[in-house]
Every structure is written in structure tokens, then in C-alpha cells.
HTML snippet that shows the backbone in 3Dmol.js (N, CA, C, O; Angstrom):
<script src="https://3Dmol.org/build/3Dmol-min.js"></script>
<div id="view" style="width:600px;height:400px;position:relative"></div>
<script>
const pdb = `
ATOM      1  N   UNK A   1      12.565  -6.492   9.126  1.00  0.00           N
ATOM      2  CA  UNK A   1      13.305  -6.051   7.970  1.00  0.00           C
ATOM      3  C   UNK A   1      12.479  -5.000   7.245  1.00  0.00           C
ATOM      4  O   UNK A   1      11.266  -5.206   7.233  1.00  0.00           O
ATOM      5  N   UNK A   2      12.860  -4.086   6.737  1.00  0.00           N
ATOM      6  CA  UNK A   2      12.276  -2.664   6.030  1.00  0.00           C
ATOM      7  C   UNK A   2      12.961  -2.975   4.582  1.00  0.00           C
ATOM      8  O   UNK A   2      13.966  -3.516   4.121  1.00  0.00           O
ATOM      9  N   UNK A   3      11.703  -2.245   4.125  1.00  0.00           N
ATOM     10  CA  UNK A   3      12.659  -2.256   2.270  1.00  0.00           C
ATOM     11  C   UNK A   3      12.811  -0.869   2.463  1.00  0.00           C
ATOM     12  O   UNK A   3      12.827  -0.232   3.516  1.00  0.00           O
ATOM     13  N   UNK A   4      12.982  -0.288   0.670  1.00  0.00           N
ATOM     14  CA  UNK A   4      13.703   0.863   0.327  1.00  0.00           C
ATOM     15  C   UNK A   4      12.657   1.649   1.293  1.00  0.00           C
ATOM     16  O   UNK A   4      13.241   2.422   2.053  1.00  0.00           O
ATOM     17  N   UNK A   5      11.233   1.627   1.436  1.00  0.00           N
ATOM     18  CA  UNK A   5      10.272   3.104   1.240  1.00  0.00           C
ATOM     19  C   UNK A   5      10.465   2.587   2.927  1.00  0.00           C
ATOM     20  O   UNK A   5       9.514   3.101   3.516  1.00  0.00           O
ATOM     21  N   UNK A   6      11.215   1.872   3.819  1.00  0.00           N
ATOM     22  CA  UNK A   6      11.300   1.652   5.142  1.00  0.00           C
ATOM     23  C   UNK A   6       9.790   1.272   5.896  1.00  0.00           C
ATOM     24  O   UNK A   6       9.358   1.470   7.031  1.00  0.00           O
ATOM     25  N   UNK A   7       9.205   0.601   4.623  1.00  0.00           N
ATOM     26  CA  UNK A   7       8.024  -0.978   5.146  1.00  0.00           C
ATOM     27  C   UNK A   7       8.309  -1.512   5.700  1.00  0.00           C
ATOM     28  O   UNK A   7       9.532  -1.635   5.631  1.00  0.00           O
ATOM     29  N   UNK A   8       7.793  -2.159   6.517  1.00  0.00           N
ATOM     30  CA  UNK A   8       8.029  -3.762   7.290  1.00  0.00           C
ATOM     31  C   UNK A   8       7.634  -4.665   5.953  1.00  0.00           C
ATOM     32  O   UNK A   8       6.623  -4.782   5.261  1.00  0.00           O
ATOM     33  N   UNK A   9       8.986  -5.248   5.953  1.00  0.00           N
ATOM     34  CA  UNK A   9       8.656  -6.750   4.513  1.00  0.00           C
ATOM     35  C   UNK A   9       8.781  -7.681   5.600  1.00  0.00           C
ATOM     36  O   UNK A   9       8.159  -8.612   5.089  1.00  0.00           O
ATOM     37  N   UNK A  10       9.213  -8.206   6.990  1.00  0.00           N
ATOM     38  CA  UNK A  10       9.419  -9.268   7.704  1.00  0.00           C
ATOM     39  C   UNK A  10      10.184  -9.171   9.016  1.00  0.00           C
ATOM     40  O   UNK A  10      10.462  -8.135   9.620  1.00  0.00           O
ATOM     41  N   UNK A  11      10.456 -10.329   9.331  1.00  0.00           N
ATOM     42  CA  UNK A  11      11.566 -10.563  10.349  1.00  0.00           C
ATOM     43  C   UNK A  11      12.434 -11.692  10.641  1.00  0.00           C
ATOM     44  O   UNK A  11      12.213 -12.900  10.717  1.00  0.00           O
ATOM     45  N   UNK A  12      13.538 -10.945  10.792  1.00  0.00           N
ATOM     46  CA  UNK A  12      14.710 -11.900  11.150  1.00  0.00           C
ATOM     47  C   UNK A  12      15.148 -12.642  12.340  1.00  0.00           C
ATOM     48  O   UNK A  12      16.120 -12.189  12.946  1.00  0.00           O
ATOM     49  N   UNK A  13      14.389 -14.077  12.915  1.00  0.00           N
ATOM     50  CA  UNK A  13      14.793 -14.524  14.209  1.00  0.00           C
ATOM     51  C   UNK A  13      16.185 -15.143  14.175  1.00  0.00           C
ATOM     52  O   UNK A  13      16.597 -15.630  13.122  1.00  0.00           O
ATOM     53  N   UNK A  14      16.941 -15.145  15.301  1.00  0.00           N
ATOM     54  CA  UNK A  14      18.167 -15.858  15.048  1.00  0.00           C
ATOM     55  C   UNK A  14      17.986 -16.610  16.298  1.00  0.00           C
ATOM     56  O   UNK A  14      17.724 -16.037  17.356  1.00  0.00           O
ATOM     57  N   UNK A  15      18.168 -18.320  16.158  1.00  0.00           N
ATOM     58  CA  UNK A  15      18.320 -19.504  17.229  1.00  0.00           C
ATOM     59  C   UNK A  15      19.684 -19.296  17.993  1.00  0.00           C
ATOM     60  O   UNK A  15      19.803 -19.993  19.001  1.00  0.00           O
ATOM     61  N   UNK A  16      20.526 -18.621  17.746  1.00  0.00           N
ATOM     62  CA  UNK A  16      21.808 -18.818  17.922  1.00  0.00           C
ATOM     63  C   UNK A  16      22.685 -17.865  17.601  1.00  0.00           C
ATOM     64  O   UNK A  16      23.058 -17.646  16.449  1.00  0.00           O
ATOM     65  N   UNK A  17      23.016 -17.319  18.496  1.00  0.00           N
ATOM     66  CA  UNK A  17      24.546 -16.628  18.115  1.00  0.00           C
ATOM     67  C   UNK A  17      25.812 -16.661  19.067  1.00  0.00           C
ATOM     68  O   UNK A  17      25.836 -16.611  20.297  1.00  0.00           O
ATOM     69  N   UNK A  18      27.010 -16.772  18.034  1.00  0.00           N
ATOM     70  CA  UNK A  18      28.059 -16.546  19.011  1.00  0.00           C
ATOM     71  C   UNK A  18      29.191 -15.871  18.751  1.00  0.00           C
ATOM     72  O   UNK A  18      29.401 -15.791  17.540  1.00  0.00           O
ATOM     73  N   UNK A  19      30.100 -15.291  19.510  1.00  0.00           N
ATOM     74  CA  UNK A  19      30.974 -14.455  19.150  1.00  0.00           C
ATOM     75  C   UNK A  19      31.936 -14.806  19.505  1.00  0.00           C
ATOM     76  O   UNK A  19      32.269 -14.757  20.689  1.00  0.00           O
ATOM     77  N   UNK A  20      32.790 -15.350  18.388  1.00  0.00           N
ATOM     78  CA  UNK A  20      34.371 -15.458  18.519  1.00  0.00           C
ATOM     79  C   UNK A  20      35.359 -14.553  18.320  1.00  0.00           C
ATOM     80  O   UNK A  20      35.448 -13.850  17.313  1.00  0.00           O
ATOM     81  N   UNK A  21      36.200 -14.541  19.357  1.00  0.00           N
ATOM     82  CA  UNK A  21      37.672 -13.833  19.339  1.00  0.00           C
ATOM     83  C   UNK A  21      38.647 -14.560  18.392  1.00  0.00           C
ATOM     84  O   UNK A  21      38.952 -15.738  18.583  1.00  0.00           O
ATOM     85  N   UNK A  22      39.235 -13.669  17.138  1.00  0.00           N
ATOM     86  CA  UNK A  22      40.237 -14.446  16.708  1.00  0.00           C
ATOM     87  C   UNK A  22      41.394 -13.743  16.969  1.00  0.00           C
ATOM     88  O   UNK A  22      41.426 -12.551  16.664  1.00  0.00           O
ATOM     89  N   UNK A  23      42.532 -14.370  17.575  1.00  0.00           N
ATOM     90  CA  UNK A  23      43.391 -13.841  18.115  1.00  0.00           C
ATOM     91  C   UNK A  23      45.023 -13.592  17.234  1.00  0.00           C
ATOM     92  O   UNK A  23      45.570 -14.556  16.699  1.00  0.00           O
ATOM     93  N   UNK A  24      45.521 -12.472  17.203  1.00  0.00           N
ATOM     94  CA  UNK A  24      46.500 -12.505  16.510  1.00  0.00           C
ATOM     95  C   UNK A  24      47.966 -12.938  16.981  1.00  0.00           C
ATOM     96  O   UNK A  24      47.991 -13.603  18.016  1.00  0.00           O
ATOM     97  N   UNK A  25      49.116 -12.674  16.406  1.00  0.00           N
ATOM     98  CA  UNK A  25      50.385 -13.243  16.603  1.00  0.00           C
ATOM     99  C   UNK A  25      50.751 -12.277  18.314  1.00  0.00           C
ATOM    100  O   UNK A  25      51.080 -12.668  19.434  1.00  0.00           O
ATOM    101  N   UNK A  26      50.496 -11.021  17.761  1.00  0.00           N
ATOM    102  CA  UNK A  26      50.542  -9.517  19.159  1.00  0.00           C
ATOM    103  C   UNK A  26      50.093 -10.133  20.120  1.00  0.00           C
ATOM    104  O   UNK A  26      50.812 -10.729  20.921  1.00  0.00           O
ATOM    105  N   UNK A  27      48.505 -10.068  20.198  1.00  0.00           N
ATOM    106  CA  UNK A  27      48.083 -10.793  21.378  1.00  0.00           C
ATOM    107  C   UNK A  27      48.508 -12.209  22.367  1.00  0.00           C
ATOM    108  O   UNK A  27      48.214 -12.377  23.550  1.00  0.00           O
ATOM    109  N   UNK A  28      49.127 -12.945  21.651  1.00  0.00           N
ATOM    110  CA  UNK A  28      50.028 -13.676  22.680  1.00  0.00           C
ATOM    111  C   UNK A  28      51.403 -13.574  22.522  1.00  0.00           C
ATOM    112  O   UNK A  28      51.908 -14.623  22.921  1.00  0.00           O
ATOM    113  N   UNK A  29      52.211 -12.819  22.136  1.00  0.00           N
ATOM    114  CA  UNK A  29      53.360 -12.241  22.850  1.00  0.00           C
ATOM    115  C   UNK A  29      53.045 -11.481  23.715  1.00  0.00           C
ATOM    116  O   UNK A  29      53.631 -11.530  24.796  1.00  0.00           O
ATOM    117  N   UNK A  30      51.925 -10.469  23.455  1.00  0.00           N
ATOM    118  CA  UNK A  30      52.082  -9.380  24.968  1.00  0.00           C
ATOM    119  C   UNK A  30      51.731 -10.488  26.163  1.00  0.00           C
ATOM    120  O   UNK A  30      52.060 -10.197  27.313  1.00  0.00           O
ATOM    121  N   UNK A  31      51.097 -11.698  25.910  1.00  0.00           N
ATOM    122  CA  UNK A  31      50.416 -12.478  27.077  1.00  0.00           C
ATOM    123  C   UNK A  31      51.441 -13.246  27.503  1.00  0.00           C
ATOM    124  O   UNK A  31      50.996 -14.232  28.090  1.00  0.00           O
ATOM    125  N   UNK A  32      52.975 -13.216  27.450  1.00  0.00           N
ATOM    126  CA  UNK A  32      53.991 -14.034  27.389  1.00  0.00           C
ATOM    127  C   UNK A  32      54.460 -15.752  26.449  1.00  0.00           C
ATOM    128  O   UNK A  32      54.990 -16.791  26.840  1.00  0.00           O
ATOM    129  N   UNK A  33      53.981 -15.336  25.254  1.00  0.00           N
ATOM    130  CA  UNK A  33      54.103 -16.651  24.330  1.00  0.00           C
ATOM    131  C   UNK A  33      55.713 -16.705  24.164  1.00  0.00           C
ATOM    132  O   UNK A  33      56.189 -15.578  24.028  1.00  0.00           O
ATOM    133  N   UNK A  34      56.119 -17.156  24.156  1.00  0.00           N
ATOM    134  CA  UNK A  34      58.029 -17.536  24.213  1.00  0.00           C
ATOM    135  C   UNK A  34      57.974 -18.271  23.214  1.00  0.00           C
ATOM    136  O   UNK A  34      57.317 -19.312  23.228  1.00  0.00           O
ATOM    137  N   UNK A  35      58.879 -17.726  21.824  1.00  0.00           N
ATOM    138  CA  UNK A  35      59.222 -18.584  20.517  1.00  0.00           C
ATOM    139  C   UNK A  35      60.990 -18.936  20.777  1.00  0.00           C
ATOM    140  O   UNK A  35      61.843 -18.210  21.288  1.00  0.00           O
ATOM    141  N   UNK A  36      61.070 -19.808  20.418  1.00  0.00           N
ATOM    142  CA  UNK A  36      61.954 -21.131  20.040  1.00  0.00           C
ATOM    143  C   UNK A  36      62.545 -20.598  18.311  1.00  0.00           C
ATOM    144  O   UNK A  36      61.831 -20.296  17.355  1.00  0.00           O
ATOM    145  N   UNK A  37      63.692 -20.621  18.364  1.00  0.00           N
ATOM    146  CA  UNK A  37      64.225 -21.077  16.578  1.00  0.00           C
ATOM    147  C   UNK A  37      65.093 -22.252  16.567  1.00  0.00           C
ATOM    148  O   UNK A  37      66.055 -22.561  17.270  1.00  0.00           O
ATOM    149  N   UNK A  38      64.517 -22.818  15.607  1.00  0.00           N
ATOM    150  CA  UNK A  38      65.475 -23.968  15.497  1.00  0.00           C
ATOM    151  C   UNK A  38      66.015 -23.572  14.104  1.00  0.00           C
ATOM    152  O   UNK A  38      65.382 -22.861  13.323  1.00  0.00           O
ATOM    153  N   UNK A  39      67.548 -24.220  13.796  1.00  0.00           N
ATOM    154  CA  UNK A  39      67.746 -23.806  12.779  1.00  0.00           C
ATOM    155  C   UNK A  39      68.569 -25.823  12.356  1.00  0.00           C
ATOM    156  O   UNK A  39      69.307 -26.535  13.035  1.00  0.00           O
ATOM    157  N   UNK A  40      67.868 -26.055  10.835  1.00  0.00           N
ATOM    158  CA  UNK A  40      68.534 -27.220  10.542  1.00  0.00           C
ATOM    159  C   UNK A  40      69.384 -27.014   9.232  1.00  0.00           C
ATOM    160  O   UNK A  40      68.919 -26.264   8.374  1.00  0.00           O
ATOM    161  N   UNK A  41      70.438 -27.548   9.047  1.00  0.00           N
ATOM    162  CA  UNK A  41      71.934 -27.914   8.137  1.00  0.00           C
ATOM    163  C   UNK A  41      71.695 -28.897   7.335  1.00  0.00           C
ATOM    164  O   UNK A  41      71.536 -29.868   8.075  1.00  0.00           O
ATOM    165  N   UNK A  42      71.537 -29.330   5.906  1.00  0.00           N
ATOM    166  CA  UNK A  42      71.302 -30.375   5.359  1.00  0.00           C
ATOM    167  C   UNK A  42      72.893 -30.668   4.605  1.00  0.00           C
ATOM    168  O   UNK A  42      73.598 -30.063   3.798  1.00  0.00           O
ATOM    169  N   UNK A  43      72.971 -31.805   5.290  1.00  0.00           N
ATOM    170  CA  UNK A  43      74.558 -32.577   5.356  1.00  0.00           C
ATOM    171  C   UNK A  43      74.751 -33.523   4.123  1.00  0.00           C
ATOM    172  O   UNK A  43      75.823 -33.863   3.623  1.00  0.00           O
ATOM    173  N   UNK A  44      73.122 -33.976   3.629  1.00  0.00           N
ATOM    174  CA  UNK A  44      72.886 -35.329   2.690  1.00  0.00           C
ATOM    175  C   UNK A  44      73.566 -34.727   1.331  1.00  0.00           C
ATOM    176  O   UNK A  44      73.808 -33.586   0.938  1.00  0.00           O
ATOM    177  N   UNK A  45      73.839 -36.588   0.579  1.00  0.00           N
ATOM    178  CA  UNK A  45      75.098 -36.108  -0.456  1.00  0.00           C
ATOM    179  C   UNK A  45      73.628 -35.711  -1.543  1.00  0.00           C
ATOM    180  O   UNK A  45      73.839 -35.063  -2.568  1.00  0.00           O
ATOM    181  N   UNK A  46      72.241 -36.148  -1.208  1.00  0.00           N
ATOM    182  CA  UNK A  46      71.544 -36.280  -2.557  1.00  0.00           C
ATOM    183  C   UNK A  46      71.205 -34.407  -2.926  1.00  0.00           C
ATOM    184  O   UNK A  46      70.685 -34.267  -4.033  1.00  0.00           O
ATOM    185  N   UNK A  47      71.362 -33.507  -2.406  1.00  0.00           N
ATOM    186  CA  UNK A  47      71.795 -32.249  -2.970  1.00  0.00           C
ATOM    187  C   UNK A  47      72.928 -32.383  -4.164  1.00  0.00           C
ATOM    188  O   UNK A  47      72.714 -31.826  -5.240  1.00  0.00           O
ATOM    189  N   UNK A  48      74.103 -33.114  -3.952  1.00  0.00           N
ATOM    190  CA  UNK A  48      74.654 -32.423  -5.347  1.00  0.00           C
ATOM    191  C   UNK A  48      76.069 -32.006  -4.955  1.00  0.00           C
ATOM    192  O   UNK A  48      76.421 -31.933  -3.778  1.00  0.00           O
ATOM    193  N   UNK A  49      76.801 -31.757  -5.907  1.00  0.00           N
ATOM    194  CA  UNK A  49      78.179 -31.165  -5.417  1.00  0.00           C
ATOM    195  C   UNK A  49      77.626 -29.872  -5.597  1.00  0.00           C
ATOM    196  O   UNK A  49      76.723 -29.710  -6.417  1.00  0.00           O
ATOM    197  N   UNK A  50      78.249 -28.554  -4.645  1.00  0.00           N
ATOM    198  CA  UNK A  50      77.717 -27.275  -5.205  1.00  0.00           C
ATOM    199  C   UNK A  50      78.335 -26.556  -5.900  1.00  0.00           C
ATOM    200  O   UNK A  50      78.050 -25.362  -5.990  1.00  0.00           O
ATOM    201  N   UNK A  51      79.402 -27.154  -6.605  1.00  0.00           N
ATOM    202  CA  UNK A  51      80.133 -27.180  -8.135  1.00  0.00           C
ATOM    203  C   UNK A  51      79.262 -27.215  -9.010  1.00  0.00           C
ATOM    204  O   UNK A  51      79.012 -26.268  -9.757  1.00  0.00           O
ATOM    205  N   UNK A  52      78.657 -28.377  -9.026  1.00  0.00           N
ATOM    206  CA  UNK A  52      77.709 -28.392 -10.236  1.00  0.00           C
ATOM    207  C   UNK A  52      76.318 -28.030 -10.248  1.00  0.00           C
ATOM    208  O   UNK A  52      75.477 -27.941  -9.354  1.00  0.00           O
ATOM    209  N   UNK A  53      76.279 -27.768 -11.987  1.00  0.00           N
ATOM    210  CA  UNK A  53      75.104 -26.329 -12.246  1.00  0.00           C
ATOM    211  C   UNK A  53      74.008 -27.126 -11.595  1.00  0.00           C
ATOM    212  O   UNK A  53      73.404 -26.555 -10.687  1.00  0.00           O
ATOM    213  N   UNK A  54      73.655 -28.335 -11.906  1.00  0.00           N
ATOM    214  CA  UNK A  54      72.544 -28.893 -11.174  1.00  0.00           C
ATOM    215  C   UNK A  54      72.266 -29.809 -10.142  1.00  0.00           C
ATOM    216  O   UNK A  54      71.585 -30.825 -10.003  1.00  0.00           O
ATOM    217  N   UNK A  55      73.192 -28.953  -9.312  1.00  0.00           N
ATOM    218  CA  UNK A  55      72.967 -29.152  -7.688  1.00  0.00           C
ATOM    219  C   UNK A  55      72.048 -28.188  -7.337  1.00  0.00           C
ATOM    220  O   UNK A  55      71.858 -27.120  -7.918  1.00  0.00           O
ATOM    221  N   UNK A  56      71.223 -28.812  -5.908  1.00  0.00           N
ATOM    222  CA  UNK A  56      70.229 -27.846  -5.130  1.00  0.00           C
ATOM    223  C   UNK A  56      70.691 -26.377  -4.684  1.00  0.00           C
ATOM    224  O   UNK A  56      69.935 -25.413  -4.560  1.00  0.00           O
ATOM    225  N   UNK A  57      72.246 -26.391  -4.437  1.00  0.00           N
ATOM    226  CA  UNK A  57      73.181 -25.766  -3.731  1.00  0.00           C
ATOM    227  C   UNK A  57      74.181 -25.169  -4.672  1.00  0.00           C
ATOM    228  O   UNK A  57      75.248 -24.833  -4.157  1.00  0.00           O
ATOM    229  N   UNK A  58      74.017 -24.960  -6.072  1.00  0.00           N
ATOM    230  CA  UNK A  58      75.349 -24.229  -6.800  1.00  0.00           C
ATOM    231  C   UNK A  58      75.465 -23.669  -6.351  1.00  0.00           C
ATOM    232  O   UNK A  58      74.534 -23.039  -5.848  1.00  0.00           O
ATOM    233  N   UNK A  59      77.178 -23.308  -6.059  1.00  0.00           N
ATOM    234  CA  UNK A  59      77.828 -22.536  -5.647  1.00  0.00           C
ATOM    235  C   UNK A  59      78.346 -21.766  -7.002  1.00  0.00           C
ATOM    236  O   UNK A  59      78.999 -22.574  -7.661  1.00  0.00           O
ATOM    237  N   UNK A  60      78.284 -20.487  -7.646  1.00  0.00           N
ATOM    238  CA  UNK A  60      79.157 -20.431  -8.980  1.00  0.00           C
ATOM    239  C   UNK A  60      78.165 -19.114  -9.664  1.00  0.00           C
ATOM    240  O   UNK A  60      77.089 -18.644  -9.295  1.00  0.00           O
ATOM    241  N   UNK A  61      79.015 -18.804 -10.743  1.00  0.00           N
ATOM    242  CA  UNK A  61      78.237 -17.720 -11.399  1.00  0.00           C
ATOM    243  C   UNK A  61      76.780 -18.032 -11.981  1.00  0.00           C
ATOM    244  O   UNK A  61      76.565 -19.182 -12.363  1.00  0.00           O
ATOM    245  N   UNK A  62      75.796 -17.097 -12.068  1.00  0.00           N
ATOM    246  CA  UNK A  62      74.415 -17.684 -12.777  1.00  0.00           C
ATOM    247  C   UNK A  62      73.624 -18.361 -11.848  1.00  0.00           C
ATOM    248  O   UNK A  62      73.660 -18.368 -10.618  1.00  0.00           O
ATOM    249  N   UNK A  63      72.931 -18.907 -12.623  1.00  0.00           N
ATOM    250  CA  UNK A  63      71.835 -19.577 -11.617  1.00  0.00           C
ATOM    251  C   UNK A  63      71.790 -20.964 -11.881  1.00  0.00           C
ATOM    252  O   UNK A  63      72.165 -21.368 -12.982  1.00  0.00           O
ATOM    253  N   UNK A  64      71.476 -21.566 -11.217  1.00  0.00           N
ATOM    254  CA  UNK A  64      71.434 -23.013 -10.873  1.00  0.00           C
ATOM    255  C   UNK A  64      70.331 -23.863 -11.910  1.00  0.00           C
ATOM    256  O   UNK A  64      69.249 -23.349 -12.195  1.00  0.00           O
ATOM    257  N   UNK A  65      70.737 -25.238 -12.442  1.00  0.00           N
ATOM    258  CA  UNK A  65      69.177 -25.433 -13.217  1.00  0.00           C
ATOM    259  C   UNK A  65      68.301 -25.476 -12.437  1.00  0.00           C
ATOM    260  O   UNK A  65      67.241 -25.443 -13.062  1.00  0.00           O
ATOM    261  N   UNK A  66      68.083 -25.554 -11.016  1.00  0.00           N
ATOM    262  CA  UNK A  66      66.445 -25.989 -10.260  1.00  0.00           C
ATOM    263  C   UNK A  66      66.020 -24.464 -10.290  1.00  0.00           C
ATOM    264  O   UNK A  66      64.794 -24.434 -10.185  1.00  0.00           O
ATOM    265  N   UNK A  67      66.584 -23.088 -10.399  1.00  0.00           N
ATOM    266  CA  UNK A  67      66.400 -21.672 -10.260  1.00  0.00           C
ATOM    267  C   UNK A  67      66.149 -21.633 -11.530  1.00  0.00           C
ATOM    268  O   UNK A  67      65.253 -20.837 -11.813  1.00  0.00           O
ATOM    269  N   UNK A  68      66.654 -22.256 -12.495  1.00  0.00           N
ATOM    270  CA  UNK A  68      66.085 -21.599 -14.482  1.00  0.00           C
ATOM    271  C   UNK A  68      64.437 -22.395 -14.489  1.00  0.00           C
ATOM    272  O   UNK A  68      63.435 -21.943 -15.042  1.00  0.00           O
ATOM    273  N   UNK A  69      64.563 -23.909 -13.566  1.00  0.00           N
ATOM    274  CA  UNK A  69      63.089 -24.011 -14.178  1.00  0.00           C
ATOM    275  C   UNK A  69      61.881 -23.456 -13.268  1.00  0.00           C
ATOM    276  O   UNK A  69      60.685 -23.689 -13.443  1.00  0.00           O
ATOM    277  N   UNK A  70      62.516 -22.600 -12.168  1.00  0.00           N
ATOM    278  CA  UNK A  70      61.649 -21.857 -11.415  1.00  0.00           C
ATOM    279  C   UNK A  70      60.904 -20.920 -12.434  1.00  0.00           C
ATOM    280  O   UNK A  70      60.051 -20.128 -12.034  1.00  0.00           O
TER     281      UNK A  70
END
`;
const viewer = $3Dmol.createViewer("view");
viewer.addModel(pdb, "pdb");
viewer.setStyle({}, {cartoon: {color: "spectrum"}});
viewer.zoomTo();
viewer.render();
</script>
């Protein structure tokens, strides 16, 4: 290691090194990764009528109460 005036102040041994690849979404599609969509429908009554303002699901002008206390 050198300081500013490019002295020797020391040295740096290293026990160990290793080099990892981190791989992105690209790199395994070009390698043939095959995605799947699933798509799910929520049928349950505990949503709400989507009549009313505070259903998960209003249907109607404005916004819904679970969207005002967003």
C-alpha cells in the first residue's frame, strides 16, 4: 500500500478470494428459462358487494374507502 507521496506504508495479504457471477433476468431467458402466468379470480363474499363504498372492489364513482386511507 503507498500513501499520498507514493511510500510504502504496508501490505495487503488476502487468504481468500472469490468471484461471483450474479446473474440477471436476460441471462436466463437467452439460456432458455420458460415463464408460466398464472392468473387467479377472487370469488370470496369477504371482499364486499362492489356496490358498496367499502368494498375491496367498488365498483362506482370516486374512490373506494380502502383507496382514501391509502
Amino acid at each position: 500500500m503507498l500513501d499520498k507521496n507514493r511510500k510504502n506504508i504496508g501490505t495487503l495479504k488476502m487468504e481468500k478470494y472469490e468471484r461471483r457471477v450474479q446473474y440477471q433476468l436476460g441471462d436466463f431467458l437467452e439460456n432458455g428459462l420458460q415463464l408460466a402466468l398464472v392468473n387467479c379470480i377472487d370469488y370470496t363474499a369477504s371482499n364486499g358487494v362492489p356496490t358498496a363504498k367499502n368494498s375491496l372492489h367498488y365498483i362506482g364513482a370516486g374512490k373506494s374507502l380502502y383507496e382514501k386511507a391509502l
